[in-house]
N, C-alpha and C positions, 0 to 999 in steps of 0.2 A: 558595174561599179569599178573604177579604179583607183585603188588604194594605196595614198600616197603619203600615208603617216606611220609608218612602219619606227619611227623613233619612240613611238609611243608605247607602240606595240606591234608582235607581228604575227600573221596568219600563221594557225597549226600546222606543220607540218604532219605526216603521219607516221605513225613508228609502229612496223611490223612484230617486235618484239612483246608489242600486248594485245596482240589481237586474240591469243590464244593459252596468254600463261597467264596463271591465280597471282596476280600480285596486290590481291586485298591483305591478304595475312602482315599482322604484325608481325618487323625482322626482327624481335629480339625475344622471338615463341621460341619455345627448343623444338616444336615439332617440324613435320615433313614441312606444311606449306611454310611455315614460318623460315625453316632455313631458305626454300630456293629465294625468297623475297630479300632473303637476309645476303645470298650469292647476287643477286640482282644489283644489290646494292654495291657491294665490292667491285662487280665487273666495270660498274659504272663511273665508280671512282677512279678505278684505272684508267677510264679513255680520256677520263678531264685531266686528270694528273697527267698523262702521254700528250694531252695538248696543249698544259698548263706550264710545262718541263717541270714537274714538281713531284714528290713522292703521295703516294695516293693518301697517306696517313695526313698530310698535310691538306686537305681537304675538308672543310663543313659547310655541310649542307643546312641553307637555310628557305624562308618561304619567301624569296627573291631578294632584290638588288636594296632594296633598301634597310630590312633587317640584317643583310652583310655588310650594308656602311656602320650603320650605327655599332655590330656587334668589333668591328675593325675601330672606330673611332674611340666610343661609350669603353669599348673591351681592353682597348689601352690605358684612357685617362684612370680606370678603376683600376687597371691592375701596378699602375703608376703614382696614383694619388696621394703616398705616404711617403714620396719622393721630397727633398731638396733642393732644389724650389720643385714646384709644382711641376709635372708636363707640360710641354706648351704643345699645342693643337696649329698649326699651319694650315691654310688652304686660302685658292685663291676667292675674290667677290664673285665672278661668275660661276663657282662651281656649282654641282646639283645642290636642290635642299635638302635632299635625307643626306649630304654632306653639311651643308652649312648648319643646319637644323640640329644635330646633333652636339657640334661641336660650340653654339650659342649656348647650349642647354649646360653641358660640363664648363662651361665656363661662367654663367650664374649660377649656379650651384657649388661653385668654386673647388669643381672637382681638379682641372686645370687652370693655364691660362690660353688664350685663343690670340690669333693673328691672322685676321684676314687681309691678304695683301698680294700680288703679283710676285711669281716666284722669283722674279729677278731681284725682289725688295728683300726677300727671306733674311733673316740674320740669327744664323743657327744659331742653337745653344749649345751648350756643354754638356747637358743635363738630357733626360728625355726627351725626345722631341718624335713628333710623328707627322712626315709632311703627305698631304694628301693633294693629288694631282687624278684629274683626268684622262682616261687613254684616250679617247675623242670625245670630243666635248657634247651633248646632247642638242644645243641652241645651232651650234654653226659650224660641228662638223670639222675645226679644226682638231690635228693630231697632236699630242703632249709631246715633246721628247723627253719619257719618263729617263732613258739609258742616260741621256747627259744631265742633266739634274741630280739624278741618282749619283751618278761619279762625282760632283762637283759636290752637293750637299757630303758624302761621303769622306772627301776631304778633310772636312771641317769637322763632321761629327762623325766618328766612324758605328756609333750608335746609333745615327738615328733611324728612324722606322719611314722608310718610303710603303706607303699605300694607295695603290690606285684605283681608281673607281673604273670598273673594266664593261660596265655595262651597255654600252654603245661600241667598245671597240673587239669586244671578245668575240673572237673566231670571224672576225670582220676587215680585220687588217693583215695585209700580207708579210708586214715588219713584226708582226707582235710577239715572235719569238724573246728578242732585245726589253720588249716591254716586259715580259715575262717573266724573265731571266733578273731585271733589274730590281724587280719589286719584292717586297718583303710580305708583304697582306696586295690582294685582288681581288675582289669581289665582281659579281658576274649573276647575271638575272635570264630566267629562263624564258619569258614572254618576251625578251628582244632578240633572242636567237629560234624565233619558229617553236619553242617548246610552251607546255602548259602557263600559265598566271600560278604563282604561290609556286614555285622554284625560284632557285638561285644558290650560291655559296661561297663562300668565303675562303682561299686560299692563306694558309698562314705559313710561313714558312719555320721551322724548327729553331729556337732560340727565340722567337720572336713571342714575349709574354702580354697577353690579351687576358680577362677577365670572361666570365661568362655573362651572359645578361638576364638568362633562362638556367633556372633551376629545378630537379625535379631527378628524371631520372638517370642523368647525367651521359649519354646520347651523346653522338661527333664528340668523341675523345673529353668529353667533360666540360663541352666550351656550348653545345648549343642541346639543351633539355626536350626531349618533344619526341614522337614518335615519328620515324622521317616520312617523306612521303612516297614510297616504291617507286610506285608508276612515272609518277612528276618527276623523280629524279631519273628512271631511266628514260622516257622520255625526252627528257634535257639532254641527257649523255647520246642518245641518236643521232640527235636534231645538230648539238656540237661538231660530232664526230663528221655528219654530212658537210656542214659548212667549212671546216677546218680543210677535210681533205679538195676540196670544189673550190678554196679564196679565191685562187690565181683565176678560174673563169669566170666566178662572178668579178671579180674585180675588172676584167676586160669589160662585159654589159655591162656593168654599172656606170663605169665613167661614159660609153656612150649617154647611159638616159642622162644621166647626171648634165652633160656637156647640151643635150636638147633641150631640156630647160634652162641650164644658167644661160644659153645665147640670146633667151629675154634679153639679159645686159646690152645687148646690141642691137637690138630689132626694137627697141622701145627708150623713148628717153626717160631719164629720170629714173633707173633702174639699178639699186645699188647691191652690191655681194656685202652679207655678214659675213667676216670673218676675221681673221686675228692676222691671218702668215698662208702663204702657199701652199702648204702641207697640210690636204685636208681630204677624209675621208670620201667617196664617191655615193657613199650612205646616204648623207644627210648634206640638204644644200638651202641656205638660207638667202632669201634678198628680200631687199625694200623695194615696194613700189608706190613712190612720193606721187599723192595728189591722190592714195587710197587709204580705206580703213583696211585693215590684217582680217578683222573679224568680220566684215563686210563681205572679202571677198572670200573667207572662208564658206560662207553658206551661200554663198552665187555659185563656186564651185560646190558643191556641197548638192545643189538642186540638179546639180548636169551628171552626178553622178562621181565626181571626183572630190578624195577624201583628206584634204591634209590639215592643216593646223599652224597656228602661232607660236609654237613653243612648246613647251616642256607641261606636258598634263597633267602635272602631280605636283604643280608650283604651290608650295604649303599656303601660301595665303595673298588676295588681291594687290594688296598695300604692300607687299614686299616688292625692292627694286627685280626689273627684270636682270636677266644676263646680258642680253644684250645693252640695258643702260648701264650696268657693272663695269660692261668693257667702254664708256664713253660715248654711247651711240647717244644722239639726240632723239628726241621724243618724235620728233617727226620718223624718222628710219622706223623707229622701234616700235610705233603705233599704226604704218605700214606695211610688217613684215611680216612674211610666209616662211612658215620651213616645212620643206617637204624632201619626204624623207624615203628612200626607196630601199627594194629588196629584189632576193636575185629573182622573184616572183615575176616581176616587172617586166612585161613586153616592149620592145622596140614602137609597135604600133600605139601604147597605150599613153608610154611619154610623149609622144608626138602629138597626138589628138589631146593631153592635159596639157601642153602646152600652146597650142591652137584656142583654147575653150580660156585658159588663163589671158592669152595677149588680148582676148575680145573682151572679158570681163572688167579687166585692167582701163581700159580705153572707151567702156560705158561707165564707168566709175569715171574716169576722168571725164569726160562730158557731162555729165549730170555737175559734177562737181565746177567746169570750167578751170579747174585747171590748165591743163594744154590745149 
């Protein structure tokens, strides 16, 4: 099998640190096992916070990337809601859905008000305001420039709350220090950086007022209720620390496989690149291939042993526009299109043979279809 939807999700890495230590014990037992689970947890927060540039206090840990949007998005409009005028909620049409999905919700409920639109369209306010951007986009792998947005919105409102959705680009991008630095909330999901399903967390940074969403027993500094989860968290903090310190050589392999498949574009006609701008991740690489179905050649590849996907697996619901229609794609490109999405897992030999078994499946689809 070769696995090539790593945006989805990505294969465990292994982390030595639990092969051998009790970390079932609740960390907030006063006893033996309960404190080293409760040390586990601290040491852990350090390495995100050392890769985050941020203070380790500044850190909550949630059960992945979509409970840290809504607790970022939801944790603002609430703690804003008694404001004059309202919050307003920013983010662009393609963003994720546990981004768009949240901020639709606080805006019928008229916690806030919402603005979905092109960050070049933004027209800050005065008042609250929380703009939510991308650090790579999930569909096509383009990069945000959170640093100048950040500076520019900052301008205008020296209030306002930049939050980026870090899920795709955490410990992935070799700029993201800048990303890092510029954001005020980050959120970061442990099943796309080689760690467990049900991690993730939310950076906040200090002054920056968010509401809880989870109440109980009052857990990450008061913002997220719930007993954390050890393992899953140290784990994450591993799997991080690996990827963080390793960018600069996965990012060499990767733009090779990356550059083996997008040459489709050249070797086939009618073969189109999604994406927004030149600056774009090595991660994730989207194209149309016109005169095919997306979902067709998904399970043709799929039969040969290779694994990728159309998009974003967690799209809340059928009838919602895609992203790529978001960004103006026509239904042809968009009812075409593959993203396949790599890691530093990925053999040289493996992108070559998926892209071998791709240009033939491509090319019986178009004959069957008469197309070309």
């Amino acid at each position: 099998m070769i696995y090539l939807d790593n945006a989805a999700t990505t294969p465990l890495l292994s982390c030595p640190a639990l092969e051998d230590a009790p970390f079932f014990a609740n960390p907030s037992s006063p006893h033996t096992l309960g404190i080293i689970a409760e040390r586990a947890i601290t040491q852990s927060r350090q390495v995100l916070g050392d890769i985050l540039l941020c203070k380790p206090a500044e850190l909550i840990f949630t059960s992945g990337g979509t409970e840290a949007n809504n607790l970022a998005i939801l944790g603002f409009a609430f703690a804003h809601m008694k404001t004059h005028p309202r919050p307003t909620l920013f983010a662009e049409p393609w963003a994720h859905p546990s981004v768009l999905a949240p901020i639709q919700f606080a805006a019928e409920q008229g916690f806030a008000q919402a603005v979905i639109a092109p960050a070049k369209e933004w027209n800050i306010p005065g008042g609250a305001a929380l703009c939510c951007l991308s650090h790579v986009h999930h569909e096509t792998g383009d990069i945000t420039p959170i640093a100048d947005i950040a500076r520019e919105t900052k301008k205008i409102n020296c209030n306002a709350v930049i939050f980026t959705d870090g899920a795709q680009g955490f410990c992935k991008d070799i700029h993201a220090a800048q990303v890092y630095t510029a954001s005020d909330l980050y959120s970061f999901s442990g099943h796309k950086c080689h760690a467990p399903t049900g991690t993730g967390g939310l950076m906040v940074r200090v002054g920056v007022k968010i509401s809880p969403l989870l109440h109980g027993g009052g857990h990450e500094n008061g913002l997220r209720s719930g007993t954390e989860n050890t393992a899953g968290i140290v784990h994450m903090a591993h799997c991080a620390r690996y990827l963080h310190e390793n960018a600069t050589l996965h990012h060499e392999r990767l733009y090779y496989a990356y550059n083996t498949v997008a040459n489709l574009a050249g070797d086939l006609p009618d073969v189109f690149f999604n994406r927004m701008g030149s600056n774009v991740s090595p991660y994730i690489l989207n194209l149309s291939f016109l005169g095919t179905k997306g979902e067709v050649l998904v399970h043709m590849l799929a039969e040969k042993g290779i694994m990728v996907s159309m998009g974003a697996a967690c799209k809340s619901r059928k009838k919602d526009k895609s992203a790529l229609a978001a960004m103006g794609k026509s239904r042809e490109f968009t009812e075409s299109a593959l993203r396949i999405s790599f890691s530093h897992l990925n053999t040289q030999d493996e992108t070559e043979y998926a892209k071998e078994i791709l240009r033939t499946a491509v090319m019986q689809l178009r004959k069957i279809s008469r197309y070309i």
